[in-house]
C-alpha positions in Angstrom: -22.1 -58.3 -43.4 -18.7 -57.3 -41.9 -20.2 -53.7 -40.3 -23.5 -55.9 -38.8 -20.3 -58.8 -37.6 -18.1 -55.6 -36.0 -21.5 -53.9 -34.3 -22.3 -57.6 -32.8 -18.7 -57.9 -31.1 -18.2 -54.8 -30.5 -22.2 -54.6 -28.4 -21.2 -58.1 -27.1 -17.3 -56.8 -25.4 -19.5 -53.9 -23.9 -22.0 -55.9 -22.2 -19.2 -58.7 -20.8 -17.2 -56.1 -19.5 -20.1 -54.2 -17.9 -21.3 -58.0 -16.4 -17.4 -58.2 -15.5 -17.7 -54.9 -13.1 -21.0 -56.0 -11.6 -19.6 -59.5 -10.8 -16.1 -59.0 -9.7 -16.5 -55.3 -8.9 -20.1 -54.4 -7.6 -20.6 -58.0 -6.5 -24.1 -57.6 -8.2 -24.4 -59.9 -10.5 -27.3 -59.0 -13.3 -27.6 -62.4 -15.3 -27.0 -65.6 -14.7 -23.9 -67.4 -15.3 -25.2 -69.7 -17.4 -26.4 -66.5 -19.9 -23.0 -64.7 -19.3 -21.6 -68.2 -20.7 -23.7 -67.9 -23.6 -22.9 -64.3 -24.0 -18.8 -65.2 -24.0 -19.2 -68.0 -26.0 -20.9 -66.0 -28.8 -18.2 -63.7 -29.0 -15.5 -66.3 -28.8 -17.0 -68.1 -31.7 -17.3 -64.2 -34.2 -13.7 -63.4 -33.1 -12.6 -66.7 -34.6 -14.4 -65.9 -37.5 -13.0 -62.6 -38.0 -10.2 -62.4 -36.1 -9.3 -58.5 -37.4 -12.2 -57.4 -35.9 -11.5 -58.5 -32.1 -11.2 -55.5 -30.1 -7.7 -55.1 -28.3 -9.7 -54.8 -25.0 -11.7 -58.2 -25.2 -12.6 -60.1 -22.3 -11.5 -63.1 -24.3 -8.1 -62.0 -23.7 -8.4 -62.6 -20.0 -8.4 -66.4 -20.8 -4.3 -66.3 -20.7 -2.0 -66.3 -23.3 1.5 -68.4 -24.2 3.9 -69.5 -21.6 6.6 -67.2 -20.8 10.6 -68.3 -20.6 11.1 -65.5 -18.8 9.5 -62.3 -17.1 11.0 -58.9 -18.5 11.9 -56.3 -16.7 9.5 -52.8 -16.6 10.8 -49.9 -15.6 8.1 -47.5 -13.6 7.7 -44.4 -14.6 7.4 -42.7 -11.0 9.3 -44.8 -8.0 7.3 -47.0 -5.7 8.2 -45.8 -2.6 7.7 -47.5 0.3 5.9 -46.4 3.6 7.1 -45.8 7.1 5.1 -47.9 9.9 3.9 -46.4 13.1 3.0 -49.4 15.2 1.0 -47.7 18.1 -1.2 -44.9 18.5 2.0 -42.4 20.2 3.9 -43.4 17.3 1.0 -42.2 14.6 0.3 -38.8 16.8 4.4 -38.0 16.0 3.8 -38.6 13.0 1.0 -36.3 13.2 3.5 -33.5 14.9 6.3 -34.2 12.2 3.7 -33.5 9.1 2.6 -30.2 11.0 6.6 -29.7 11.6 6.9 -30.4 7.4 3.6 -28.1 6.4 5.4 -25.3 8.9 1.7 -25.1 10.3 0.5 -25.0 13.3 0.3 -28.1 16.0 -3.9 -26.5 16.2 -4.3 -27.0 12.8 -6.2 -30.3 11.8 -5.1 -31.5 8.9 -7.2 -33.2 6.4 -6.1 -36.8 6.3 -7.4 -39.5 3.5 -7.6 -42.9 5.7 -8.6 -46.5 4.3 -7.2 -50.4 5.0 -3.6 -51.7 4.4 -4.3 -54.8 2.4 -2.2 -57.6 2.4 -1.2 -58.6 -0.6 1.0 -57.6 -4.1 1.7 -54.5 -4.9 0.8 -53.5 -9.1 1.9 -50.7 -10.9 -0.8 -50.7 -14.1 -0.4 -48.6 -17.0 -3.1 -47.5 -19.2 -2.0 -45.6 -22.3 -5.3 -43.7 -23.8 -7.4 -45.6 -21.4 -6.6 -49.2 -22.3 -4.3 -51.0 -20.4 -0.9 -51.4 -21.2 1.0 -52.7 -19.2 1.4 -54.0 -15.5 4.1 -54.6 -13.4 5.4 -56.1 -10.1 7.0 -53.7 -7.2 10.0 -55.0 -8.1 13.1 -52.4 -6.5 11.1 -49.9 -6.6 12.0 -48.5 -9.6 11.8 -51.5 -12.3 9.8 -54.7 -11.3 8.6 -57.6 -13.8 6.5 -57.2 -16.4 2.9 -60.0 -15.6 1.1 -58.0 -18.2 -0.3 -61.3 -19.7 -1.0 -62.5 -15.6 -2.8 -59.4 -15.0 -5.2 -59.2 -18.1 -6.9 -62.5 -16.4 -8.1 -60.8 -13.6 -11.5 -60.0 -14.2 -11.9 -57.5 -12.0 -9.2 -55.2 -13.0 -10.5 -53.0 -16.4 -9.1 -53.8 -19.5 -10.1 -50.4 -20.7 -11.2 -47.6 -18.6 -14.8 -46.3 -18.6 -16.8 -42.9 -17.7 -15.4 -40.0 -18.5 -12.3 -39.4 -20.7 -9.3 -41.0 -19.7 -5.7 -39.5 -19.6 -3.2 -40.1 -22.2 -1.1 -41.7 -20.0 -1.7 -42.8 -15.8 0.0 -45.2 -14.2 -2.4 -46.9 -11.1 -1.0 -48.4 -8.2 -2.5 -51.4 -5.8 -2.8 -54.1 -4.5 -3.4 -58.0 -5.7 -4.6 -60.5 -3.5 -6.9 -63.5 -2.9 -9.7 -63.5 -0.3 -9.4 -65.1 2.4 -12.4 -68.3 1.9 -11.1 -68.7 -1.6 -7.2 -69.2 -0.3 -8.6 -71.6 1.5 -10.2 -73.4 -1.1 -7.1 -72.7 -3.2 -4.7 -74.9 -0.3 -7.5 -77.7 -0.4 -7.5 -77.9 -3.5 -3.5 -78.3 -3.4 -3.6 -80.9 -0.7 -5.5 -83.1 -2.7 -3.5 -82.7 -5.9 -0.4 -83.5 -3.7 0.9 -80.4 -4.2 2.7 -77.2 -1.9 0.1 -75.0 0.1 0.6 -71.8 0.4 1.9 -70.1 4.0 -0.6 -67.2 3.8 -3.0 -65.4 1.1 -0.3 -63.2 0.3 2.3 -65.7 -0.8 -0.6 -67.3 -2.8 -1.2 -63.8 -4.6 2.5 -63.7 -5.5 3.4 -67.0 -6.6 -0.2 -66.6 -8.5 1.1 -63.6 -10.4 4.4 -65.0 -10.8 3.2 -67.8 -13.0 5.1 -67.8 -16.2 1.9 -69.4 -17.5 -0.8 -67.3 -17.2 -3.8 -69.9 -17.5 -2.1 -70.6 -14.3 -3.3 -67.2 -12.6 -6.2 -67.3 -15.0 -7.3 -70.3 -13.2 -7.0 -68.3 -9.4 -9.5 -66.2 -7.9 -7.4 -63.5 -7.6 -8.6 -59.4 -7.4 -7.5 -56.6 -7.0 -8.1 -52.9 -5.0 -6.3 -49.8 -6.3 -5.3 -46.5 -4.5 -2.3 -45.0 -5.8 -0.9 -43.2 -8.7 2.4 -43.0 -10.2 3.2 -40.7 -13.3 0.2 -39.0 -15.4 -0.3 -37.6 -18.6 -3.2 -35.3 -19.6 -5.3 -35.0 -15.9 -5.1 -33.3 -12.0 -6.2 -34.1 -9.3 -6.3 -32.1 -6.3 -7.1 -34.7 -3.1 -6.6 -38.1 -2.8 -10.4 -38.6 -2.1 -10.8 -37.0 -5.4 -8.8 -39.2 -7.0 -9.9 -42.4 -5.4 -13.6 -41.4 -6.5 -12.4 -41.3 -10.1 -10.7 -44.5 -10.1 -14.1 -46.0 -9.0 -15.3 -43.9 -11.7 -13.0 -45.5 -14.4 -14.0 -49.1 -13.1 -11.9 -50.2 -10.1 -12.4 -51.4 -7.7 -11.6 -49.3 -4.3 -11.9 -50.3 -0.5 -15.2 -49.8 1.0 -13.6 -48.3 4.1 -12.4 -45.4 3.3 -12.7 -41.7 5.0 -11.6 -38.7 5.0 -10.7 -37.7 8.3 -10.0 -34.2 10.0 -7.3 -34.5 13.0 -5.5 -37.2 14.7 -8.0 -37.7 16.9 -10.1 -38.5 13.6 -7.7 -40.5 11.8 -7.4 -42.6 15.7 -10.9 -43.1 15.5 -11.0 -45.0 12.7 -8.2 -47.0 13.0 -9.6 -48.2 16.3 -13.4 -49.0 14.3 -11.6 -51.3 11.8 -9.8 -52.9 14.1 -13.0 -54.0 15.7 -13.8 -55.4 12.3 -10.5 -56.7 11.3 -11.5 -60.0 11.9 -14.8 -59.9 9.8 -13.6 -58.4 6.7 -12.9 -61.1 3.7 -9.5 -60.1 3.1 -6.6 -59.7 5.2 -5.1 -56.6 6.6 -2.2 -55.7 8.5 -3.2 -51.6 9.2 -4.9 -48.7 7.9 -2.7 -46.2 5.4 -3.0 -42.5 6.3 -2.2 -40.0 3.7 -2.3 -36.2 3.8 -5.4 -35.7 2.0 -4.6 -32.6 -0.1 -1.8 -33.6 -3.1 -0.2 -29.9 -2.6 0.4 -31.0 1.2 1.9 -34.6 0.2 4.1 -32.4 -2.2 5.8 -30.1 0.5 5.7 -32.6 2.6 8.0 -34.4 0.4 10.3 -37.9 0.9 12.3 -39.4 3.4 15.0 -42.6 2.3 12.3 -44.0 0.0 9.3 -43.2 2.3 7.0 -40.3 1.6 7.0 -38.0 4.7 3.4 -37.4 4.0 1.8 -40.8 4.3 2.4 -43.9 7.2 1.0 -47.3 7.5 -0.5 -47.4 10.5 -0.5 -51.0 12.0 -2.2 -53.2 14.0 -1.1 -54.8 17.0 0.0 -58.2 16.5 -1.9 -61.5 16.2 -0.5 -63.1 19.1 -1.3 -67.1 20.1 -0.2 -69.4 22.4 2.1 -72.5 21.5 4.8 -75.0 23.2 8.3 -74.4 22.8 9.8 -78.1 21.9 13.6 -77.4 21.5 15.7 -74.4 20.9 18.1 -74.2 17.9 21.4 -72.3 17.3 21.5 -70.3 13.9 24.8 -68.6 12.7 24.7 -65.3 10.3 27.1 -64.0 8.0 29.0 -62.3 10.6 29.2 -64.9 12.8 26.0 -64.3 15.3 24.4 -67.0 16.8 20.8 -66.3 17.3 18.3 -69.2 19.5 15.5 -70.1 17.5 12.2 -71.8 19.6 11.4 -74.7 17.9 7.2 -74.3 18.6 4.3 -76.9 18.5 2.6 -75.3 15.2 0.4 -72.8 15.4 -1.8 -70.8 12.8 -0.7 -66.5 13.3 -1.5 -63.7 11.0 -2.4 -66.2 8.0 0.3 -68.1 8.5 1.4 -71.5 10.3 4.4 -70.5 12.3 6.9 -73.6 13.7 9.7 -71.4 15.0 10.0 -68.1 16.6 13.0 -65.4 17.3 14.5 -65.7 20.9 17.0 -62.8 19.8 19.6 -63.4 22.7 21.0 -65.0 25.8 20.0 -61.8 27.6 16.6 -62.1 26.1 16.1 -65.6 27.2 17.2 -64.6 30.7 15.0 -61.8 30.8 11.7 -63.6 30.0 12.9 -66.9 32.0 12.4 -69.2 28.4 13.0 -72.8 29.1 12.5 -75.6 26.5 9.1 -77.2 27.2 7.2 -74.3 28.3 3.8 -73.0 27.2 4.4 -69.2 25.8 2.7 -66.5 24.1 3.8 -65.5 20.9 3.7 -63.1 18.2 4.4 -61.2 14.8 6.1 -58.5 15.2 4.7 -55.6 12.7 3.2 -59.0 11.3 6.4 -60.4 10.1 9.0 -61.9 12.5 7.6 -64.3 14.9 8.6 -63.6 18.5 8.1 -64.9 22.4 6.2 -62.4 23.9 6.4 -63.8 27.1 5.7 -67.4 29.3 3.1 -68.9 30.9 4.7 -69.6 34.1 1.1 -71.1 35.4 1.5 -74.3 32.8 5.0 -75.1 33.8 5.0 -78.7 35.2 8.4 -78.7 36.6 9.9 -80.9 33.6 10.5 -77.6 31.9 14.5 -77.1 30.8 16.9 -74.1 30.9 18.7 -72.9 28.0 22.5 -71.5 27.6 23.7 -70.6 24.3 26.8 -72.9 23.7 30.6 -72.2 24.4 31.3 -73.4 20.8 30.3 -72.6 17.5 27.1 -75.4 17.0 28.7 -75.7 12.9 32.3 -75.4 12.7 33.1 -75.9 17.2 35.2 -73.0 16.9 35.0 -71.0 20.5 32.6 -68.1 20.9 32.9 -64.8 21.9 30.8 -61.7 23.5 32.4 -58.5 23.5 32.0 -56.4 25.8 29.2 -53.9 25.4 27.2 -56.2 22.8 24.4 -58.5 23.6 25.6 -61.2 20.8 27.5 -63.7 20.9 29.4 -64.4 17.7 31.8 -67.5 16.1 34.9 -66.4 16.3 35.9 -68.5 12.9 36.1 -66.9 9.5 35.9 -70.6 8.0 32.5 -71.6 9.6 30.5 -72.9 6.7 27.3 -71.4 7.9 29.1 -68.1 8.2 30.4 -68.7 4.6 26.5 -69.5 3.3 25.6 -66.5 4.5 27.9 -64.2 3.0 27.6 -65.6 0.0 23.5 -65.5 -0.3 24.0 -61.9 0.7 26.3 -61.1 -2.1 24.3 -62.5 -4.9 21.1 -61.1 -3.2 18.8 -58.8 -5.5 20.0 -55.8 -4.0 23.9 -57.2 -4.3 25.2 -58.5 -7.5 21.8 -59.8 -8.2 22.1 -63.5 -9.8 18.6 -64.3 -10.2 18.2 -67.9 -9.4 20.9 -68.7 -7.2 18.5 -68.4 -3.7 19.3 -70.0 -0.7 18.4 -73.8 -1.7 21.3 -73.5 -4.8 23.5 -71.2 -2.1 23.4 -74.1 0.7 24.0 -76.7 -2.0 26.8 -75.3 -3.6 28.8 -74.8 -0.3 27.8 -78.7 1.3 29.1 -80.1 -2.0 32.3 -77.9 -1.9 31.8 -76.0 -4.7 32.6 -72.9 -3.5 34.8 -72.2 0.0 35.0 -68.3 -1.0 32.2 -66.1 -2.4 34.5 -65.4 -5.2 34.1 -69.1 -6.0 30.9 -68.7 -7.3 32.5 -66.7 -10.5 34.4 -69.8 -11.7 31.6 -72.5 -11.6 30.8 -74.3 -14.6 28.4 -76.0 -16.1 29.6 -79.3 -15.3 28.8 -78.1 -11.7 25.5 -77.3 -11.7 24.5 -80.6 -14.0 25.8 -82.1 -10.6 22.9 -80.8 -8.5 19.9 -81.7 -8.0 17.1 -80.0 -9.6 19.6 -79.1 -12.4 19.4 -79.6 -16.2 21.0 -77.8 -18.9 18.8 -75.1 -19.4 18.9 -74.0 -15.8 22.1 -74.3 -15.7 23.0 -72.1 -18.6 20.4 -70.1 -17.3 22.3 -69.7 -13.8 25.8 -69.2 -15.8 24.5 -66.6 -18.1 23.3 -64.9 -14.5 26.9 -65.2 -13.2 28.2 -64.0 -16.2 25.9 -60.9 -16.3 27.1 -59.9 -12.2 30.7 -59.3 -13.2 30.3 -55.7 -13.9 27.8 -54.4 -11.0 27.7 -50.7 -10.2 30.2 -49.9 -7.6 27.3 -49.3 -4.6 25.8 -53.0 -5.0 29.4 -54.6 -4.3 30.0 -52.4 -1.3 26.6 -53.4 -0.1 27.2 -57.0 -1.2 30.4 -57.0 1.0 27.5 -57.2 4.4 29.3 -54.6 6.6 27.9 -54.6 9.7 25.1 -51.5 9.7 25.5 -50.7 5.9 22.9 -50.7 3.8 21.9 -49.9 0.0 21.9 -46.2 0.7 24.8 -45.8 2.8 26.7 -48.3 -0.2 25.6 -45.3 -2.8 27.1 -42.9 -0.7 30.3 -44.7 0.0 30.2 -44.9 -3.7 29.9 -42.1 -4.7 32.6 -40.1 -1.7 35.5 -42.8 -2.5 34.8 -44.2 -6.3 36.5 -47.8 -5.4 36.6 -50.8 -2.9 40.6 -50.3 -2.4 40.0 -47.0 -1.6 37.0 -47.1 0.6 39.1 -50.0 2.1 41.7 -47.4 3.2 39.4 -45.1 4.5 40.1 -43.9 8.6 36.8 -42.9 11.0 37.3 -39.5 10.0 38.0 -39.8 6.3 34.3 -41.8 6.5 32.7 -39.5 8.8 33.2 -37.2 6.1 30.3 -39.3 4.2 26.9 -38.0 3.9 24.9 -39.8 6.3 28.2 -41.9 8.2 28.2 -41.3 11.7 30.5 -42.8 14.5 29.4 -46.4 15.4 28.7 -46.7 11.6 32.5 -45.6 10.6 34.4 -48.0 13.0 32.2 -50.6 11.7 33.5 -50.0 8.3 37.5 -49.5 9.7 36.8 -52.7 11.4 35.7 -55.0 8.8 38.6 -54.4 6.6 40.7 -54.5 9.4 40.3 -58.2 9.6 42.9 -59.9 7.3 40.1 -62.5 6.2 38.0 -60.0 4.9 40.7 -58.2 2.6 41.7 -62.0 1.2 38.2 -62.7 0.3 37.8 -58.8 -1.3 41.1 -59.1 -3.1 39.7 -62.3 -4.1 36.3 -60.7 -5.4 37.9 -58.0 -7.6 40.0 -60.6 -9.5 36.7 -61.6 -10.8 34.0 -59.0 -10.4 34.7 -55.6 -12.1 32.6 -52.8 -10.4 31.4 -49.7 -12.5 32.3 -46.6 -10.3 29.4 -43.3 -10.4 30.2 -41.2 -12.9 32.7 -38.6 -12.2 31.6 -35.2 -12.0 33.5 -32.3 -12.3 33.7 -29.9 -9.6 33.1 -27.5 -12.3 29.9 -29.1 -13.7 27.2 -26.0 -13.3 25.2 -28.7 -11.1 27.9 -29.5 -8.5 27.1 -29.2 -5.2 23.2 -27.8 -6.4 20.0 -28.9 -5.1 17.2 -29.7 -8.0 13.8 -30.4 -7.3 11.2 -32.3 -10.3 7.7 -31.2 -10.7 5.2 -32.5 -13.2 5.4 -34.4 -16.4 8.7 -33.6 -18.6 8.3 -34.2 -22.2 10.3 -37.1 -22.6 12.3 -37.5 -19.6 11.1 -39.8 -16.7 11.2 -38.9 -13.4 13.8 -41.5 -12.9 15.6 -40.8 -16.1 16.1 -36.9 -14.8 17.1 -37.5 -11.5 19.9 -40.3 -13.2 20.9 -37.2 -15.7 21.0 -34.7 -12.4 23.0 -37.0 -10.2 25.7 -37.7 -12.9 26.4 -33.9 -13.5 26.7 -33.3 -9.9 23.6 -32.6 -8.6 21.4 -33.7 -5.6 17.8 -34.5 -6.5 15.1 -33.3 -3.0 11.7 -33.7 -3.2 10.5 -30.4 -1.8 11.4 -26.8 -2.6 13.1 -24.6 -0.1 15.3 -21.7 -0.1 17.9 -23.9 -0.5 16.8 -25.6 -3.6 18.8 -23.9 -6.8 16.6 -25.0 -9.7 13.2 -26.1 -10.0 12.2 -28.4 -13.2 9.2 -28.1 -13.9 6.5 -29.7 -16.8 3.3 -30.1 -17.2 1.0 -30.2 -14.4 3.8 -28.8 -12.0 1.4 -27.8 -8.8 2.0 -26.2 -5.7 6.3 -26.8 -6.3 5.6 -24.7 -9.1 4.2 -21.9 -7.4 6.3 -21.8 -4.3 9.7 -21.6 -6.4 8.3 -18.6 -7.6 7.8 -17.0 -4.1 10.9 -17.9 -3.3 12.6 -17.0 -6.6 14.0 -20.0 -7.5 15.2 -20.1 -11.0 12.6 -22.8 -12.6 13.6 -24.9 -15.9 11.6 -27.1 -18.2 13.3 -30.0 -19.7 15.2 -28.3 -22.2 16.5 -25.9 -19.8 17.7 -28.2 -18.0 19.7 -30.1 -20.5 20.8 -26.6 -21.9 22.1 -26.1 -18.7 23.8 -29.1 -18.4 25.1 -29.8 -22.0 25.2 -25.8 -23.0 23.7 -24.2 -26.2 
């Protein structure tokens, strides 16, 4: 009976999942739904029957599982880098000259490139272990997101196992999640009439879809998914990125239609400029085309650029532009003390969103374009983000149209203003403005700062009108008590938000310095700084030259730093800091350590290293981690599947190491 019950369920997964890819896939349905109920229903009722023989790969399991508490962190086992933009067509043909620069080829020579659409939506990192999925994870930093594993398994169209020919022992698939445009649509009707939030644009309805800590939540959502990346593999090659998009459709995914392989810029110009006639028809949003060297030995030696591989662009549209009425212009203050006019607009519908305000950057900006309050003006999203006045139409001015001067005082605190000379921004000369203060203090918690998940904006603004904290370092001595006092707080959340607090008082050194928001330093410059002067105090000390000394510090960039700690304010509120927050300096290397001062370049699969974990081990004995090999690289590491790095160490005569090497290297024996 049992071996008849497991040949019933196991014929029954087969044909769902195969009705799964025709429906959600294909979009060619081959039986009705009301059969494909009976169908799942039948299996439903024999895996409750006998429950040890359910198939880990089920299509039952896409119905959602328990409620998370939490989401737990994933770690990826390659980065997800992100891409660089080229926003018109001269910025796409440098990039064009810069790959040819990279290859050392040629500017005759047409490369191949691999071209298809830029969804908008959330980028996935899937795992699939022995072709069945694993795991799946958001983009997260970069290198470790949140684990929606359970979120994920409900979309139908994504393979629970993959199909065709034998899969890899380990891959790792990246892409994108999204909803279609008609059913986000239905999706914010069907909000409205619950009385509940709609979403700004499909993309935000993805995320917060995915982000459900209930995953009958996202099981109940349309969403899909399309896949074109790969992260770290296990057991297969590939040798061009049409290659391996073929197999992915192959193994069950589902790919974008429009998709070529183009020879040439003016190739890869051509269509660009054919989808964007059909931008507007396609069922899902898009913000671009992505162009990728088509030949994985070419992405290789072209290698990566602060995060960005040097090989690859997204190459975007011009922006959605509309027209709207400016009814007032506001007066924002940052965290160093900008005041930045914001247009107030009549609201408009732009790029899948509804915009109400728009960017007016600066007095000078104002001038320039002649914006008055009243007037009708064309805006638009720049690189589909930031809404901005493009310009105004003078011809629908009535003459009741006002002028607009940014204000002598601060529009907060009514401290004076200033403009230096030079500088088009106007700034609050007070160190005790409150919207100065909010801002400083959301940028030192931020993700990328001390990271206290949960305390956004909302909690930031709340916490500083109720006088809970006049110092970012206030935000270490908060209790309990405090939070109960908000609203929207019990005391889980509260604990919750503690526990975070708690968990931010020993950062690594970089994420303070960036935390600190120094004028014109960002994450990468903070790891730098890190590294070169191993403390706050002594950073603080630092002269221009001492910091021009810094990889990647140049002038403007260096009296920015001298000047921020110049300010006695800002050493009070640092001193402040470290009496509560306890950074972890890099680990100090020897100058003796046989990888000081050497350049090491990973290749392939290690055995039981990750790419991340290596180039951790590498940069804590000294050692700079590039992405391509030259005659300036001093080791190679190489494991399996290595490719082209491989072979052009040895034509070099780089010295190449597997993993072992390298640790022998490193640790001796």
């Amino acid at each position: 009976m049992s071996k008849s019950v497991q040949a019933r369920i196991e014929k029954l997964t087969r044909e769902i999942l195969h009705h799964d890819h025709c429906y959600y896939v294909l979009d060619q349905p081959e039986i009705s739904d009301a059969e494909y109920d009976r169908l799942f229903r039948e299996l439903q009722s024999l895996e409750e029957e006998h429950p040890e023989l359910r198939l880990h790969y089920s299509p039952t399991s896409r119905v959602g599982g328990k409620p998370l508490d939490e989401f737990q962190k994933l770690r990826h086992g390659m980065p997800m880098l992100s891409l660089a933009n080229a926003l018109t067509e001269e910025e796409f043909i440098a990039f064009d000259e810069r790959v040819h620069r990279f290859l050392d080829l040629p500017q005759d020579d047409q490369l191949e490139y691999f071209c298809e659409l830029k969804f908008d939506g959330l980028s996935i990192n899937l795992t699939y272990r022995d072709g069945n999925l694993a795991s799946a994870a958001t983009r997260g930093d970069g290198e470790v997101g949140e684990d929606v594993t359970q979120n994920i398994r409900t979309i139908r169209s994504i393979p629970l196992r993959l199909e065709g020919s034998p899969p890899p022992a380990m891959i790792e698939i990246r892409g994108e999640i999204l909803l279609p445009i008609r059913d986000f649509e239905r999706l914010n009707e069907d909000q409205l009439a619950r009385g509940q939030k709609v979403f700004a644009n499909p993309r935000n309805a993805a995320a917060g879809s995915v982000r459900q800590l209930d995953p009958s939540i996202a099981a109940s959502r349309p969403l899909t998914g399309f896949f074109y990346g790969m992260g770290s593999v296990e057991g297969v090659r590939f040798e061009r990125m049409s290659q391996f998009e073929d197999q992915l459709e192959n193994w069950g995914f589902r790919v974008g239609s429009h998709r070529k392989v183009c020879r040439g810029a003016e190739a890869v110009l051509k269509f660009y400029r054919e989808i964007l006639e059909k931008r507007d028809s396609l069922p899902y949003e898009i913000d671009g085309i992505v162009v990728k060297l088509n030949r994985l030995d070419h992405l290789d030696r072209a290698g990566t650029v602060s995060r960005s591989p040097r090989g690859m662009i997204a190459f975007k549209y011009p922006p959605r532009q509309e027209c709207t009425t400016i009814e007032d212009i506001i007066v924002q203050v940052g965290r160093t003390g900008a005041l930045t006019p914001v247009a107030m607009v009549a609201p408009v519908r732009l790029g899948g969103a509804t915009i109400r305000r728009a960017t007016l950057h600066n007095q000078d900006e104002i001038d320039r374009k002649d914006i008055r309050i009243g007037d009708r003006v064309l805006i638009q999203r720049a690189g589909d983000v930031i809404p901005e006045v493009v310009q105004v139409i003078t011809s629908a001015r009535t003459g009741k149209e006002r002028k607009f001067r940014l204000p002598d005082h601060c529009p907060v605190c009514e401290s004076p203003v200033e403009r230096k000379p030079g500088e088009a921004v106007t700034r609050c000369v007070s160190r005790n403005c409150i919207a100065q203060l909010k801002e400083r203090v959301r940028h030192l918690v931020m993700k990328d700062a001390l990271n206290i998940e949960g305390m956004g904006e909302k909690i930031v603004e709340q916490l500083v009108d109720n006088g809970l904290v006049r110092h970012p370092a206030d935000v270490f001595g908060l209790g309990k008590q405090d939070f109960l006092e908000l609203e929207g707080f019990g005391e889980k959340s509260s604990q919750n938000l503690l526990d975070a607090i708690e968990g931010a008082r020993h950062p690594e050194l970089y994420r303070l310095i960036f935390g600190l928001g120094i004028r014109h330093v960002g994450e990468a410059t903070s790891k730098n700084l890190a590294r070169h002067f191993r403390s706050v105090p002594a950073l603080a000390e630092a002269t221009e030259e001492q910091l021009l000394d810094v990889e990647d510090i140049g002038p403007e960039m260096a009296r920015s730093i001298v000047e921020h700690f110049s300010h006695a304010e800002n050493r009070h509120e640092l001193e402040a800091l470290l009496k509560v927050v306890h950074p972890v300096a890099p680990q100090q290397v020897s100058a003796s350590s046989v990888l000081a001062g050497k350049t090491v370049v990973l290749t392939g699969t290690l055995p039981t290293l990750s790419r991340s974990d290596a180039t951790k081990l590498i940069e804590e004995h000294g050692g700079k981690v590039s992405s391509s090999v030259s005659k300036k690289t001093d080791y190679v590491v190489a494991g399996e599947e290595a490719g082209s790095k491989l072979e052009k160490a040895r034509t070099l005569g780089v010295p190449v190491l597997d993993e072992e090497g390298l640790k022998s290297l490193i640790f001796g024996g």
